[in-house]
N, C-alpha and C positions, 0 to 999 in steps of 0.2 A: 514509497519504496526507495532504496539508497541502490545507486549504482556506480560501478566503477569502471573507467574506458577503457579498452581496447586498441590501441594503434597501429601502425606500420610503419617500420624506420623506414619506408621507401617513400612517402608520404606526407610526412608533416606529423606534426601529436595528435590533430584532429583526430577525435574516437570514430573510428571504423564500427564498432559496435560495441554496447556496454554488458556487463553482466550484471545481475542480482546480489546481492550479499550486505549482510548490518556489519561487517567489521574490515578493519584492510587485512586480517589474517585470515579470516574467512575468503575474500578475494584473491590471496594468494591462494592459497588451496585452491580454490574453482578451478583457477588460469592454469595452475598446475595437473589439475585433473583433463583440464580443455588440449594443456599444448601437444599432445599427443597425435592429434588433429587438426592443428594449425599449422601454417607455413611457418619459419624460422624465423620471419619479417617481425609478427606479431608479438608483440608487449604490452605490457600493462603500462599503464599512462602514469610518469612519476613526478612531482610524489601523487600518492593514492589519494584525492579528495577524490570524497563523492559528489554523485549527482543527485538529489532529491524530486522525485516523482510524486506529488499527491495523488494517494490511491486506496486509501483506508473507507473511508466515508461514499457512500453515493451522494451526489452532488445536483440539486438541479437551480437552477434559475428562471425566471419570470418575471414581467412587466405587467402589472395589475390597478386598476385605477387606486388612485390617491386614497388613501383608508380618511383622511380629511375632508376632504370635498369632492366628489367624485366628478364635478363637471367643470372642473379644473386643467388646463392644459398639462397639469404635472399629473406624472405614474410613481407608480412604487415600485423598483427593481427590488424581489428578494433573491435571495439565496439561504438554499436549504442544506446545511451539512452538518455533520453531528450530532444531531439532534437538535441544532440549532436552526433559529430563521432571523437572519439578516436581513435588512431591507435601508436604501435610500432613496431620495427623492428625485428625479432623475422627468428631465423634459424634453424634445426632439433633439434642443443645441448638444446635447449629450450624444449623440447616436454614434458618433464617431468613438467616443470612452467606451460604450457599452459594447460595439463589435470585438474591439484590441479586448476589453476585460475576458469577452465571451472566450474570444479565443486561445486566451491565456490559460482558458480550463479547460480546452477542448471540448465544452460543450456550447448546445442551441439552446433560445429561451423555449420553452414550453409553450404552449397554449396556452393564450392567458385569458381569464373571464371578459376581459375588455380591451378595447384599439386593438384588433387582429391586425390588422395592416401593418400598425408603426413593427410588431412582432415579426411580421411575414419578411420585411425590407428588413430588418435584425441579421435576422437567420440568412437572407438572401446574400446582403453584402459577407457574411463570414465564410458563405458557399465558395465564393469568390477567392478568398485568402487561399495561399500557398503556403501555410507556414510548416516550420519541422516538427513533424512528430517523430515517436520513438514505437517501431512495430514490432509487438511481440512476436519471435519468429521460432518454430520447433526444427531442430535440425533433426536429423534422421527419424522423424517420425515414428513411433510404429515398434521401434529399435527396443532392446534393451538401454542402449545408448543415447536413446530420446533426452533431449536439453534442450531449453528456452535460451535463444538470448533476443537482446533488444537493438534493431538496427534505425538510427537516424534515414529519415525521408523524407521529400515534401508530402504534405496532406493530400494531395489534388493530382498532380500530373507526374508520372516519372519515378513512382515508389518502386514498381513490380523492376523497373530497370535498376534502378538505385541495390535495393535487399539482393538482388541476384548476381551484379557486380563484386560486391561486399562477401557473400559465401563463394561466389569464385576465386576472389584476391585471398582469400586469408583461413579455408581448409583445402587439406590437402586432402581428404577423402570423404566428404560428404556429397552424398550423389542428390540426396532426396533433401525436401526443408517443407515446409510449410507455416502461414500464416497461423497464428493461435489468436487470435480475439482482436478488439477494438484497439486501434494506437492512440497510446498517451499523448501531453501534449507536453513541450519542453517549457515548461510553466516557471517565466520569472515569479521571484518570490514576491508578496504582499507584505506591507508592514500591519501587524496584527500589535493594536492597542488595548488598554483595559484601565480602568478609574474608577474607583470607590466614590458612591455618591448615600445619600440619605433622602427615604422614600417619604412622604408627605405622613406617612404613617410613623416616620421616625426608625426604619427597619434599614438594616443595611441592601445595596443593592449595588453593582455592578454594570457599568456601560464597556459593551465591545463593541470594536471596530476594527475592520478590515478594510483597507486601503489600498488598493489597484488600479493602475492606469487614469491616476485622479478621479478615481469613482470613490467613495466612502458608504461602506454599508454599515449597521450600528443594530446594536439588541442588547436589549433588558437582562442581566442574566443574575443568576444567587449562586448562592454557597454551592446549594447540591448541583451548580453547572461545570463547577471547577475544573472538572477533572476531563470535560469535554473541552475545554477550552486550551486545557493544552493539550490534548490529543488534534485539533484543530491546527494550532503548531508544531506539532511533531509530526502530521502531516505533508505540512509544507516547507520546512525544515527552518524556521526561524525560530527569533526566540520573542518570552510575551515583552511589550513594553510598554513602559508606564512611565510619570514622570518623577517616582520613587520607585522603581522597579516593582515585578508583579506580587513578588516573595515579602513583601513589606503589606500584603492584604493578609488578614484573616482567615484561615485555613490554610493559605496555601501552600507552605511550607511543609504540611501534611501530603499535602497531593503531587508535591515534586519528589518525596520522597515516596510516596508509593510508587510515583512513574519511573526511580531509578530503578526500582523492582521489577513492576511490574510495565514492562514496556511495550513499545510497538516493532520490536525486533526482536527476534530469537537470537543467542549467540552461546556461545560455544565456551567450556569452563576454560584452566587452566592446562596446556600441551601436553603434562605430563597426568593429565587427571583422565587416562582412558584407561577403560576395562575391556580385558581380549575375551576371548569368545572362553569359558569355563570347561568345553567341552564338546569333540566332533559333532555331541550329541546337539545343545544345546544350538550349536551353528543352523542344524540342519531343521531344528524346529522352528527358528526365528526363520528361515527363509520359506518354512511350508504356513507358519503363520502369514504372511506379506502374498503367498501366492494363493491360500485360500478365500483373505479380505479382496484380492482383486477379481479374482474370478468372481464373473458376471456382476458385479457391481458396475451399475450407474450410475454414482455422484458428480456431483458438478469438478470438472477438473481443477487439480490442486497447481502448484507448482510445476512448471514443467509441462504442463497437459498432464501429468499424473494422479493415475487414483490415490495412490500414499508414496508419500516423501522418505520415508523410513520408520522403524519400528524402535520405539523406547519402548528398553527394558529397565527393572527396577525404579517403574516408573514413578512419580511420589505429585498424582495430581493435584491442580489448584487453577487459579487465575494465570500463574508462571509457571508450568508444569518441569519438575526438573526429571532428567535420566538417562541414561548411555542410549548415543543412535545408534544404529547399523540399517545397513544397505539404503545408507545414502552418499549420493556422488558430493555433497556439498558439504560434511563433515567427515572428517576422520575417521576409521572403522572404530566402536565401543567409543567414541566421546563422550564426557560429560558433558551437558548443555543444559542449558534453559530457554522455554519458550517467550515468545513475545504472549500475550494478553490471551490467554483462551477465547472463543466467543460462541463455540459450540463443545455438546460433547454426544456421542452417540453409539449406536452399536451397528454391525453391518448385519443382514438377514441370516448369515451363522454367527453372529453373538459376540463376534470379535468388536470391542471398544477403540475406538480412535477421538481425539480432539482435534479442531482445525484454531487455526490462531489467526488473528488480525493481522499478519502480514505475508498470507496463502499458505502456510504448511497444514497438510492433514498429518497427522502421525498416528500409526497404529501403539497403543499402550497396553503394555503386558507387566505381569510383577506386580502388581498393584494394591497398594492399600484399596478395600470393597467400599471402606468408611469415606476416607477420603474423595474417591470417587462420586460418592453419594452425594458429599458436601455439593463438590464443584459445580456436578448436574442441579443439585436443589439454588444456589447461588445464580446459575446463570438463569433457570426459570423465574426466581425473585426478581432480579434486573433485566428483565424482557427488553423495557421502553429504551434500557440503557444500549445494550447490547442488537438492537434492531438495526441500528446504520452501519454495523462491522459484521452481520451476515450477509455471508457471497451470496450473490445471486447465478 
């Protein structure tokens, strides 16, 4: 996920807390919808780079005996993300690389089929670290006026003081907050490599690598991996590299171009490209649409802790679903937009359709091509295997 800081001229630029958002016009809008609620202090951190969070993919790791000789001092550290499985060869003298990697993801190794111990002393010394993560935080709960932001803390001791200082310095009327989910972790970036090689068969084939805290993980990959491989990267927000660049392979000029399309952000068309409501009528239905998908629905929380993020109308489903929002705090009233990558689509138990996208929006869609729709549901069933690591849990 990309975010953008937060500061306090009283302060220093250090980000006081970040917000969500794929563009810096979409982050102005936020900030502008937020400062209503913020002390006078409070600014957007300039210029606007973002911060990149890996958050797409679930991710696990594990230390597993050597797939070579299993009575071998050496293990095989994988990593599971994308669909992908990474692994390098990794022996005790490492234990100090494999902690900092771990905790670079903010995750523990798993339980692995073999050496529990050297695993348990893994996990234990990362229990140990104090590093910053970034806590999903809801301010007014509960609210109509419910919002997520993401506040910097250490992992381990001093967070609940830290997040609680941070919403006293910097709104001016928030009484209530709460915690929403597990904290990220403020993850330096990896250098992500890739190389064209020729398989014993004569067949093209691809080696990746992932390179953190002088760890190096490697897998076999092909054509129909492509397109995981830079969703891998976009990610983490780097780019691929090779020692002819990745765009000089075989396909993949095809698949950079579908990821300009079809991406892992949603964002918002052109300023002047919004449609106002056609009618008192037409207002008052999109808002009893949004309040009948919420009542007593229990899906897994969207954005926000919210059951839906806003309501496209004239909607025109697909993989990049385009169509005017409303009654969302994070777009314009009636904006054109387009979503980041669908990875679901469904109906709520009164029949009303919504799609959730790989970078947490659920959106209720109304207006709608029936055909179109059809497609997109029969597409993501085809690509089950595909689409499994970018459904929420």
């Amino acid at each position: 996920m990309k975010l953008f800081g937060i500061s306090s001229r009283d302060s220093g630029m250090d980000a006081m807390f970040y917000i969500q958002a794929s563009t810096k016009q979409q982050a102005s809008f936020i900030f502008d919808f937020l400062a209503t609620r913020l002390y006078a202090h409070c600014q957007l951190i300039e210029p606007l780079n973002e911060t990149i969070i890996p958050s797409l993919s679930r991710t696990t790791l594990s230390l597993q005996p050597w797939s070579q000789n299993s009575q071998t001092r050496t293990s095989e550290m994988q990593m599971v993300t994308h669909g992908l499985t990474l692994s390098g060869a990794v022996m005790v003298e490492h234990s100090r690389q494999i902690v900092d990697f771990c905790d670079n993801l903010g995750l523990r190794l798993d339980a692995p089929t073999g050496k529990p111990g050297w695993t348990e002393l893994i996990n234990a010394d990362c229990e140990q670290l104090n590093s910053p993560r970034l806590y999903p935080v809801l301010i007014q709960p509960g609210t109509e006026g419910q919002f997520q932001i993401y506040v910097p803390a250490p992992a381990v001791i001093d967070a609940d003081t830290v997040i609680a200082s941070v919403i006293d310095e910097c709104f001016s009327d928030v009484t209530s907050y709460c915690l929403a989910g597990t904290p990220f972790p403020m993850t330096e970036k990896p250098v992500i490599r890739m190389e064209a090689h020729l398989s014993d068969a004569h067949t093209r084939v691809f080696e990746l690598t992932f390179i953190s805290y002088n760890l190096a993980l490697s897998a076999t990959v092909y054509d129909k991996n492509l397109r995981q491989v830079l969703m891998l990267c976009e990610d983490f927000g780097v780019t691929l590299q090779g020692r002819a660049g990745a765009s000089c392979h075989a396909y993949m000029r095809n698949e950079y171009r579908r990821l300009a399309h079809v991406g892992v952000y949603s964002r918002s068309g052109a300023e002047n490209d919004v449609r106002a409501y056609s009618s008192d009528k037409e207002e008052t239905l999109i808002r009893q649409l949004m309040t009948q998908a919420t009542a007593g629905s229990a899906l897994i929380p969207a954005r926000h802790g919210k059951q839906f993020n806003g309501v496209l109308m004239n909607a025109n489903p697909s993989s990049a679903t385009t169509g005017f929002i409303y009654l969302s705090p994070e777009f314009p009233q009636g904006q054109f937009m387009m979503t980041a990558e669908v990875v679901k689509s469904s109906c709520t138990p009164r029949g009303i359709s919504y799609i959730e996208t790989v970078d947490g929006y659920r959106f209720i869609v109304t207006a709608y091509d029936t055909k179109a729709m059809h497609s997109l549901t029969e597409f993501l069933a085809v690509n089950e295997d595909y689409f499994a690591p970018y459904r929420w849990e």
